[in-house]
N, C-alpha and C positions, 0 to 999 in steps of 0.2 A: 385866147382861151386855153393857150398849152404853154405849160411850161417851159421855157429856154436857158441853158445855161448860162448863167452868167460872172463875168469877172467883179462884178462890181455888187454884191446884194445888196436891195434895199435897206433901208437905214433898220438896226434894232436884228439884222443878219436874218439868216434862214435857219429854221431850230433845226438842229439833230437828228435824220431821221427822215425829214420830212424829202417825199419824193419833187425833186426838178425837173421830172420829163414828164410827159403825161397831160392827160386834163387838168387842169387845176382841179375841176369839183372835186378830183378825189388825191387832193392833196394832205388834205385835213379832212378829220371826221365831223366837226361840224358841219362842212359843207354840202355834201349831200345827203345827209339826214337833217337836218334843218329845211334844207328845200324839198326833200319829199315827205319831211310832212307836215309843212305848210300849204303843200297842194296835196295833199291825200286829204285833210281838213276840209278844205273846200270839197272835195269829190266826193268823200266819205257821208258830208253832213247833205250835200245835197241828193246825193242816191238817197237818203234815208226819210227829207224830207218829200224828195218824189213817191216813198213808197206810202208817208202818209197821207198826201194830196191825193194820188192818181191811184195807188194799189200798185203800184209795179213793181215787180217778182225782183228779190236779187237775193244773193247769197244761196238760192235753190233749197235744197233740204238742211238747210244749215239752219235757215229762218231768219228770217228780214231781222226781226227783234234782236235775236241773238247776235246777228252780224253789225249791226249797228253799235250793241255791248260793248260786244269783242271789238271793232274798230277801235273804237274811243280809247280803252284803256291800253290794248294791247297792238293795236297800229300806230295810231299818230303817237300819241304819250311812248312808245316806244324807242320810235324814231329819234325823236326829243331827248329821251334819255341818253340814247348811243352816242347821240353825237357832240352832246354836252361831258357823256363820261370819256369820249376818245377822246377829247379837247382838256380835260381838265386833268385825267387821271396823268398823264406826263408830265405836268408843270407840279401834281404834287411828289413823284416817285423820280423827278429828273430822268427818267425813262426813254428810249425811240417811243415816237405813235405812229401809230397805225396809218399808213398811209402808200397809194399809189394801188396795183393789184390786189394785194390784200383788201386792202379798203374797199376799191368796189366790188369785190366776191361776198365782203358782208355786207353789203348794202343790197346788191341781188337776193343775198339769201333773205331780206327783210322784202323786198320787192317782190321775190316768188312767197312765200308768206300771203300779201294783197290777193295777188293774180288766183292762188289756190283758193281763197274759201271762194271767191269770187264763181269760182269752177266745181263746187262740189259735186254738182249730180252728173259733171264729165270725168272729175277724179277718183268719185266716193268719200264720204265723207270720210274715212278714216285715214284715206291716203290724202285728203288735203290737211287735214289738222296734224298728220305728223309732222309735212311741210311746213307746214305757218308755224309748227311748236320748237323748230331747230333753231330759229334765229336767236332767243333769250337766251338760251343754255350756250350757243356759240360767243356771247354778248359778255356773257357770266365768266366762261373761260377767259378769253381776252385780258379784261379787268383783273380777275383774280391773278394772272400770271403777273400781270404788270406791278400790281401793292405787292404781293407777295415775291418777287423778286425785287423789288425795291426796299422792300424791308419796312414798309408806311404802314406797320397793324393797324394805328388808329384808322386806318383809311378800310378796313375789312368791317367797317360798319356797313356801309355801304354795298359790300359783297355780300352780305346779307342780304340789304334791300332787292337786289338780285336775284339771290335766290327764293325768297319770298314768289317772286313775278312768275317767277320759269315755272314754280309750283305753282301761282294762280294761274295758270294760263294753262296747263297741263289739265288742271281742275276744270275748269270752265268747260275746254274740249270734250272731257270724261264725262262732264254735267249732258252736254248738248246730244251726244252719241248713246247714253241712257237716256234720255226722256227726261231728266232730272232738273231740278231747281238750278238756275247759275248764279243766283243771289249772292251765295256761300263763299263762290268763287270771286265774284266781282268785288264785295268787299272787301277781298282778303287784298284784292291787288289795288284798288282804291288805298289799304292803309297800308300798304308798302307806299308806295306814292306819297303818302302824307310825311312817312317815317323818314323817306329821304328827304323830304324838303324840310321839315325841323330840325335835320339835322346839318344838310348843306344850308339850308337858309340861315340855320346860327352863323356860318363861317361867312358866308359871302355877304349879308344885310350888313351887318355892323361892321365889318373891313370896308366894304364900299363906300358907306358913310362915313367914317373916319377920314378915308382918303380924301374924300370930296371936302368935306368941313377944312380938311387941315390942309387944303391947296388954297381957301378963301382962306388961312389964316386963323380959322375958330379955332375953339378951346373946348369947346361945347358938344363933347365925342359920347357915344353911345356908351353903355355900360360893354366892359369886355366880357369874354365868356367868362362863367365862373360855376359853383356848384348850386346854384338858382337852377342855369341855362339847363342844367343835368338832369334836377329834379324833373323840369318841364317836360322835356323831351320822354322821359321815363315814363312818368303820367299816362302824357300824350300814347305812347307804345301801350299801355294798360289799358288805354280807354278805346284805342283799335281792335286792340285785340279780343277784348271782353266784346267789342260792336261783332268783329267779323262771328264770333261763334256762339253771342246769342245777344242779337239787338232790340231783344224786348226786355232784359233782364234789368230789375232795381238797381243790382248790383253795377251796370254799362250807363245807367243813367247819374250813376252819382259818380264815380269817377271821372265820368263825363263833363258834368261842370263843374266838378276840379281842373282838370285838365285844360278849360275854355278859362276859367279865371288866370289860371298859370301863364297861359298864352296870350292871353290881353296885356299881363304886367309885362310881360318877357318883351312883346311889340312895343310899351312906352318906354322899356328901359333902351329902346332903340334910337329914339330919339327922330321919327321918320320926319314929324312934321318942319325940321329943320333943312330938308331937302327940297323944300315946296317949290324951289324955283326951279331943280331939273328934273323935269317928266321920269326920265332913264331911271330914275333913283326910287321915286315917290311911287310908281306903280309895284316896285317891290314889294314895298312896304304894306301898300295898298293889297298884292295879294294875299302875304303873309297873317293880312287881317281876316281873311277867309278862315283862317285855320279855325280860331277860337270858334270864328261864328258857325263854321264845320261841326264843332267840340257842341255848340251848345243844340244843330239842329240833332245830335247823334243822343244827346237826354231827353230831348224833345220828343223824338221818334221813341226811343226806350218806356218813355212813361203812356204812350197812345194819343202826341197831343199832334203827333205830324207824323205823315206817311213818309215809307221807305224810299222813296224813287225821289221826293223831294232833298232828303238829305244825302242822299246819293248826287245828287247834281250839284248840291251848293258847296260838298268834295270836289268833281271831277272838273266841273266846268269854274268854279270860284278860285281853288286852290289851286289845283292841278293846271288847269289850262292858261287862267292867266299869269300864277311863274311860272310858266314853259314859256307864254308867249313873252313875258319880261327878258327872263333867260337869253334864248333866240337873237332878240334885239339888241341886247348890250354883247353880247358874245358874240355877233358876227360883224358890230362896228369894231369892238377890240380889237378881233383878230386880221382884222380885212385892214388897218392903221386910219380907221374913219374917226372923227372925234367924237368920243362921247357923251352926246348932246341929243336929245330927241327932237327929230322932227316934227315938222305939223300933221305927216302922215303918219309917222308912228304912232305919235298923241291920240289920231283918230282909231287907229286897232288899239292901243288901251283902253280908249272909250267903248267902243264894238264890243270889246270882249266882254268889261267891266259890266256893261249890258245886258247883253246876254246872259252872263252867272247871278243876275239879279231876277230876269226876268223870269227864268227857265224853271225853276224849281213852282212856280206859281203855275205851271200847265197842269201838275199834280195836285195842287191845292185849290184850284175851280176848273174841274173836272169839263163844265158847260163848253168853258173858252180853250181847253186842252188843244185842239187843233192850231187854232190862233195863236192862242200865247208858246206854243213849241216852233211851229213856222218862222215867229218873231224872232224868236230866241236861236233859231237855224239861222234865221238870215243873219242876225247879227253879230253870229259866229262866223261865217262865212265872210262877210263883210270885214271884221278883223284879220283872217288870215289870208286873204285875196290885197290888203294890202299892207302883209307883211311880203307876199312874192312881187308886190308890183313895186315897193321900194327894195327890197332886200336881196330877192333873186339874180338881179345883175350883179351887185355884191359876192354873192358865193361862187358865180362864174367865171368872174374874170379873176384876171392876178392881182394880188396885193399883198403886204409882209402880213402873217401870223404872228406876232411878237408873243413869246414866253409872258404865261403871266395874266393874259387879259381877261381867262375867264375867271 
C-alpha cells in the first residue's frame, strides 16, 4: 500500500509529479476522493434514510432535511468532482498533479467539511459551515492555477463551473443560518452540475466512442464537436439558468424543451447504441440521456404539470449521480492499468443506480407511497455505491501505473 522507489516503472512510466513515497491513496487525486465518496454515498444516504424510518436526529440545528441537500450536491458530487478534475485537469494543461501531502490536506479539508455539519450544535452552526465552505474555493484555486498557468483558456469553462458551486454552496449555508428557502441555492448548483457535464460529456462521450469503434475497425464514429454541440450546450446554460431563478416561468418552460429536443439529437448524433456490447461505454450514454429527460422534467415543473423535488431528483440522482458513478468506473480502471471492460459487478451498480433515478422522483409524485418508494430508491442507491467500494476500493489502494490520458 506505500509507494517504493523503483528502477524499473511500470510499463506506460510514472507521470510527472506524481508522488513515489507515501500511501498510494494519495498518489493521485482520483483516488481518495473517488473512495470517500463512494462510502460517504453509502453513509450519507443511509443516515438520511434512518432519519426517515426511525426519526433520528443528525446534522443538529443544521436540520436532517437540509443536511441530506447539502450531502448530496455538495459532499459526495464534490468529491467526484475533485478527483475527476485533479486527474483530468494535468493530462489537459501537461501540468504536475496534485499529489502526495498536498493531496491529503485537500482531502481532509473535504473530510472536516463531513465531520463539521455533522457537529453543528458542538461547533455552532456558523463555525461549521465556514468549515464545510473552504473546501470548493480551496478546489477552485487549484484548478484555476493549473489552466491558467498552462495556458488551456478553453479549459476555464469549467473554472466557471466552479465557481458557480463555491457560490451555490456559500448560498445554501446563508439560506440555512437565515431561516431561508435553500431551493434557490440547490438549483443553482444542480445546474452547475449539469453545465459541467454538457460540456465534459461532449469531450469524453464521443472521443470514448471513436476510440472503442475504431479499435473493432468501424467507420461508424459519432458526429465530432461542431457549432450544433455549441448551440446545445448554450441552450441547455439558458434553460438552467432561467430554472435556477424562476422555475415557474413560461419563459423556463419553453426554452426548456428546446433545450431537451437539442439534447436528444446531440445524444443520437453520438452514436451510443453502437457500444451495446461494452457496459463501460453504454452507461454513459445512458446517463447523458437523463439530461434531455432533465431538460423536459424542468418544462414540465415550469408549466404546473410535476413538482419541484421530482425534477430535482431526475437531475441529481439521473444525471449527476449516474455520470459520476460512470465516471468513477472507467477512470479508476484507466488509471490503476485495469482493462476497460465492465464487470458483472459494475454492470450491477449501473443497474442500482439506473434504478434508483428512475424510481426516486415517483416518492414526490404518489405522495401515499413517498416513504416506500424513497427507501427503495435509498436502497438502491446505496446498493450501487457499496459495490463500487467492494470492487473498486482495493483498486485505489493498492499500486498500480496511472497512465497519462485515461481519463
Amino acid at each position: 500500500m506505500f509507494h517504493m522507489r523503483s528502477k524499473s516503472p511500470p510499463r506506460g512510466g510514472i507521470p510527472r509529479g506524481l508522488a513515489t513515497t507515501g500511501p498510494v491513496l494519495f498518489s493521485y487525486g482520483f483516488r481518495p476522493f473517488f473512495l470517500g465518496a463512494g462510502l460517504w454515498a453509502i453513509g450519507a444516504m443511509a443516515a438520511w434514510i434512518a432519519t426517515l424510518s426511525a426519526g433520528i436526529d443528525i446534522a443538529g440545528s443544521y436540520g436532517a432535511a437540509h443536511w441530506h441537500a447539502h450531502e448530496m450536491l455538495f459532499g459526495f458530487s464534490s468529491a467526484v468532482l475533485a478527483g475527476f478534475l485533479l486527474t483530468a485537469v494535468p493530462n489537459w494543461t501537461g501540468r504536475l498533479p496534485v499529489s502526495g501531502l498536498p493531496l491529503a490536506g485537500l482531502f481532509g479539508l473535504w473530510l472536516a467539511g463531513r465531520l463539521a455539519l455533522l457537529a453543528t450544535d458542538l461547533l455552532g452552526l456558523t463555525l461549521a459551515a465556514a468549515i464545510e465552505a473552504l473546501f470548493l474555493p480551496t478546489l477552485l484555486a487549484i484548478c484555476a492555477r493549473e489552466v491558467i498557468a498552462g495556458r488551456k483558456w478553453k479549459d476555464l469553462k469549467v473554472i466557471g463551473g466552479l465557481v458557480l458551486l463555491s457560490c451555490a454552496n456559500v448560498h445554501f449555508h446563508l439560506a440555512v443560518l437565515g431561516g431561508a428557502n435553500v431551493d434557490t441555492a440547490a438549483r443553482l448548483a444542480i445546474g452547475a452540475y449539469v453545465m459541467l457535464i454538457m460540456i465534459v460529456g461532449g469531450r469524453i462521450l464521443p472521443s470514448f466512442t471513436r476510440n472503442w469503434l475504431n479499435k473493432l475497425g468501424r467507420t461508424d464514429f459519432p458526429a465530432p464537436y461542431n457549432r450544433f454541440d455549441t448551440g446545445a450546450i448554450l441552450t441547455g446554460i439558458a434553460a438552467l439558468a432561467s430554472w435556477a431563478l424562476a422555475p415557474e416561468h413560461v419563459l423556463t418552460a419553453a426554452i426548456s424543451m428546446v433545450a431537451s429536443l437539442l439534447h436528444i439529437i446531440r445524444l443520437l448524433r453520438w452514436r451510443g447504441w453502437t457500444t451495446h456490447p461494452e457496459k463501460l461505454l453504454v452507461v454513459l450514454h445512458v446517463a447523458y440521456a437523463f439530461v434531455p429527460l432533465g431538460f423536459a422534467g424542468i418544462a414540465a415543473g415550469a408549466l404546473g404539470l410535476l413538482g419541484e423535488y421530482p425534477v430535482m431528483h431526475i437531475l441529481t440522482v439521473g444525471v449527476i449521480a449516474c455520470m459520476m458513478l460512470a465516471v468513477m468506473t472507467r477512470a479508476s480502471r484507466g488509471h490503476t492499468g485495469r482493462p476497460l471492460t465492465a464487470s458483472p459487478v459494475t454492470n450491477a451498480s449501473y443497474v442500482a443506480i439506473i434504478c434508483a433515478a428512475l424510481v426516486r422522483p415517483f416518492a414526490e409524485i404518489v405522495p401515499s407511497h413517498y416513504h416506500v418508494l424513497a427507501a427503495a430508491s435509498g436502497a438502491l442507491w446505496i446498493c450501487a455505491f457499496a459495490l463500487f467500494c467492494l470492487e473498486y476500493g482495493p483498486m485505489l489502494v493498492r499500486n498500480g501505473r496511472s497512465p497519462r490520458g485515461a481519463a
